[in-house]
C-alpha positions in Angstrom: 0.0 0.0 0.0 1.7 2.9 -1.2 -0.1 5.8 -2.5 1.9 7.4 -5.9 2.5 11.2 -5.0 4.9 13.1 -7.4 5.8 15.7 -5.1 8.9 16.5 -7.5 7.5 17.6 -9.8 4.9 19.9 -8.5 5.0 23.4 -9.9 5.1 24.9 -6.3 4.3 24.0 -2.2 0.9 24.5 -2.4 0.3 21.6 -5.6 2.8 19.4 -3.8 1.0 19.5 -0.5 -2.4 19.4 -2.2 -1.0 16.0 -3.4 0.1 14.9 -0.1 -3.1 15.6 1.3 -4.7 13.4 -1.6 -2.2 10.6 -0.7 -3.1 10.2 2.6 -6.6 10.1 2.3 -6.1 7.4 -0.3 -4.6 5.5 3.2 -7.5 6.5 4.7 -7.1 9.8 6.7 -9.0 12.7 6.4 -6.5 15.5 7.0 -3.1 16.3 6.9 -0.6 18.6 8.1 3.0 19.6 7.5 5.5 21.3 9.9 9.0 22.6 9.8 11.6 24.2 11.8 14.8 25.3 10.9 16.0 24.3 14.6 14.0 22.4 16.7 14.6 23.4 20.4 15.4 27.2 22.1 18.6 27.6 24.2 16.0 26.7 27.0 15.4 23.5 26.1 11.9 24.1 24.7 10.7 23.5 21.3 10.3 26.6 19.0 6.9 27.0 17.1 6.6 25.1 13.8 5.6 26.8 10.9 2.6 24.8 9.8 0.6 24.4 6.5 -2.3 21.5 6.0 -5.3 20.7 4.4 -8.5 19.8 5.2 -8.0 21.2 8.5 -10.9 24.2 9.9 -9.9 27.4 8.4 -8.5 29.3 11.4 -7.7 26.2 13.6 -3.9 27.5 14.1 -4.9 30.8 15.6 -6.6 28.6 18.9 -3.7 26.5 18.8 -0.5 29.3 18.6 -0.8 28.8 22.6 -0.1 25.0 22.4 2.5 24.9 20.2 5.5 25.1 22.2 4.0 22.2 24.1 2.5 20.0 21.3 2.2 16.5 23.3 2.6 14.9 20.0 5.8 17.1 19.1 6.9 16.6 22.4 6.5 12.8 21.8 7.4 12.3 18.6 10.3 14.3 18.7 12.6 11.7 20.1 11.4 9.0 18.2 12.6 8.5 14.3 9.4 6.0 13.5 6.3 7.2 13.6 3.9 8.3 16.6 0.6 6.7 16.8 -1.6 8.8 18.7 -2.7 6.4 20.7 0.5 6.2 22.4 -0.4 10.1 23.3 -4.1 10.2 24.0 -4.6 9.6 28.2 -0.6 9.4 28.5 0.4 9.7 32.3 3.3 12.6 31.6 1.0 15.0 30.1 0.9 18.6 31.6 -2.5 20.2 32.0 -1.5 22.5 29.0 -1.2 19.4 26.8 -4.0 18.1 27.9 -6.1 21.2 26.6 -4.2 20.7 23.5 -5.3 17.5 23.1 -9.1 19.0 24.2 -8.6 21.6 21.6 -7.5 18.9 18.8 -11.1 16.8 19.6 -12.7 20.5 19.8 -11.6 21.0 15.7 -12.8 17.2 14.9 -9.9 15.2 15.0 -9.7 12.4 17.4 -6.8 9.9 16.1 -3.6 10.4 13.8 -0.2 9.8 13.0 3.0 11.8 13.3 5.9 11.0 11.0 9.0 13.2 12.6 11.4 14.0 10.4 15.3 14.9 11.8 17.3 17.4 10.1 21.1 18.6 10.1 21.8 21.3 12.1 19.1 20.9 14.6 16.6 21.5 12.2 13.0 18.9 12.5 10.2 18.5 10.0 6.9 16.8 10.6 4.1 15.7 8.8 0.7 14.5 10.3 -2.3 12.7 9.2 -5.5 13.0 11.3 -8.9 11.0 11.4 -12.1 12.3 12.3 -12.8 8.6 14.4 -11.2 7.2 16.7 -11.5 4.3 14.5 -10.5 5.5 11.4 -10.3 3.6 8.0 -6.1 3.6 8.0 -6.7 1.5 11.5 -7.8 -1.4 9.1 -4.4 -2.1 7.9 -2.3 0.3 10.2 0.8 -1.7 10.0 1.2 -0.8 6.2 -0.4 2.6 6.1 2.4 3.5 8.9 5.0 2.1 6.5 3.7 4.5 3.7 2.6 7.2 5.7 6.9 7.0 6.7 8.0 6.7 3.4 5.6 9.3 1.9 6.1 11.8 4.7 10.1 11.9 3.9 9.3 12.2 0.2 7.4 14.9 0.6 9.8 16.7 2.7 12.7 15.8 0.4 10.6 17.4 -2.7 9.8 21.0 -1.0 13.2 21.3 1.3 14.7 23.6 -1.5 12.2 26.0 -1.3 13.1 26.5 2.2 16.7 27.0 1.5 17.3 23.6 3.1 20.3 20.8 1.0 20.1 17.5 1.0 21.8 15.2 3.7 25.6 15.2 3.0 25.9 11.9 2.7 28.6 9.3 1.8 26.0 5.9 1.4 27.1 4.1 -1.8 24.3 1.4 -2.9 25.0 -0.8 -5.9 22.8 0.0 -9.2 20.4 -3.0 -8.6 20.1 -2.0 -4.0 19.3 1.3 -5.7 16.6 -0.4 -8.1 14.7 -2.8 -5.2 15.0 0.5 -3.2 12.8 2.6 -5.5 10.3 -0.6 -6.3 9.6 -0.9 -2.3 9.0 2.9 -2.4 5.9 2.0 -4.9 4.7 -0.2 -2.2 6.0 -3.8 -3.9 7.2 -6.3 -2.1 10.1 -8.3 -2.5 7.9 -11.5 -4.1 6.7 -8.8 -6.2 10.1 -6.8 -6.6 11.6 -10.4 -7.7 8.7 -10.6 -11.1 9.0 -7.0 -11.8 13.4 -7.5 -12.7 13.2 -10.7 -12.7 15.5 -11.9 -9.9 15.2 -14.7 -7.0 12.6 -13.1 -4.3 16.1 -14.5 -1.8 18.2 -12.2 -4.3 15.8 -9.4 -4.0 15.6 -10.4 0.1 19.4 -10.1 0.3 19.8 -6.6 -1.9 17.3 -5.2 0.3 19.2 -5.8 3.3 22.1 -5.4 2.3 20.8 -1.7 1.6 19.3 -1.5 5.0 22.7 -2.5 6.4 24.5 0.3 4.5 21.9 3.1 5.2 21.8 2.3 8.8 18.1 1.0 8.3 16.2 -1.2 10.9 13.1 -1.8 8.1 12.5 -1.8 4.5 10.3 1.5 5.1 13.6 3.1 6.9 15.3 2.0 4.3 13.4 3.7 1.2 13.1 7.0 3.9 16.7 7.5 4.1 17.2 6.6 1.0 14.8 9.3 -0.7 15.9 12.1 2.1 19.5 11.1 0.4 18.6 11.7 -3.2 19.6 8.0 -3.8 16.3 7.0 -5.2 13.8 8.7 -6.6 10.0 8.3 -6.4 
């Protein structure tokens, strides 16, 4: 499952977020958001407020949120993490402060009740984020969560790796080299194939296919395929 969203070639931010948004709801969600900050915490230790664009979202929903921001529970969580943050996970946690909890109130308040935050670490101290929301707690995407996280991951990097330009941002200095055909079962896994399907589509042994994969992972520093293809778009190895 792996919605096909050409954020590289949209004209400008606002097509290739307009695709995002269309992407996730093909997993299932209902809105989406997108964050970024060119450095992610204060000298105080706090986290600066994100500059955030979305769709799908209430019109003015950011102007009752600016007083959360600094204390998003789900930046706050997700922030230390590299895989993505099931809501879930958030939602009746025992370390929230009373602010968080009102920012959690305030989320319900707008009409969303469950979501997914994909965190997305940067040089320099800099952190993006993108978020897909449900209006149920029991959302479509909860059907097959397991793959629409994997997607949600992979899409979420894409995305950023396609608009980071326009922000002044570069690429990852990197120094990753993957062979022609690690590259090749790289970019199919980014379409959502498999390695039984990889293995038909260049006709290769699914245990030849199994074994580029990992040897990819092993070079990128990847725990899972998804990883994988993230690091490997946010590198400019592969395209999608």
């Amino acid at each position: 499952m792996s919605p096909i969203a050409s954020f590289h070639s949209a004209p400008n931010f606002d097509v290739a977020l307009d695709r995002l948004a269309e992407a996730t709801q093909q997993l299932g969600f209902d809105a989406v958001d997108y964050g970024f900050m060119p450095r992610a915490r204060a000298v105080d230790g706090r986290y600066h407020a994100p500059e955030i664009a979305w769709r799908n979202w209430p019109t003015r929903w950011t102007a009752g949120w600016a007083r959360y921001s600094r204390e998003d529970p789900f930046l706050c969580a997700g922030y230390p993490r590299t895989l993505p943050l099931d809501w879930r996970d958030v939602i009746g946690a025992n370390w929230l402060s009373a602010t968080q909890k009102e920012a959690l109130a305030y989320v319900g308040d707008v009409g969303f009740l469950d979501g997914m935050t994909v965190p997305i670490h940067l040089p320099e101290g800099a952190f993006a984020f993108v978020t897909a929301v449900s209006h149920s707690m029991q959302g479509r995407w909860r059907e097959k969560q397991t793959e629409v996280r994997d997607a949600l991951f992979v899409m979420a990097h894409d995305f950023h790796a396609a608009i980071a330009p326009r922000f002044g941002f570069k690429s990852t200095p990197h120094d990753v080299s993957l062979s022609a055909r690690e590259r090749e079962v790289l970019a199919l896994a980014a379409t959502g194939l498999s390695a039984p399907d990889s293995a038909l589509h260049v006709h290769r042994s699914v245990e030849t296919v199994r074994r580029q994969r990992k040897s990819a992972m092993d070079k990128l520093g990847a725990h899972t395929i998804a990883q994988a293809v993230a690091q490997a778009l946010r590198m400019g190895l592969i395209a999608h």
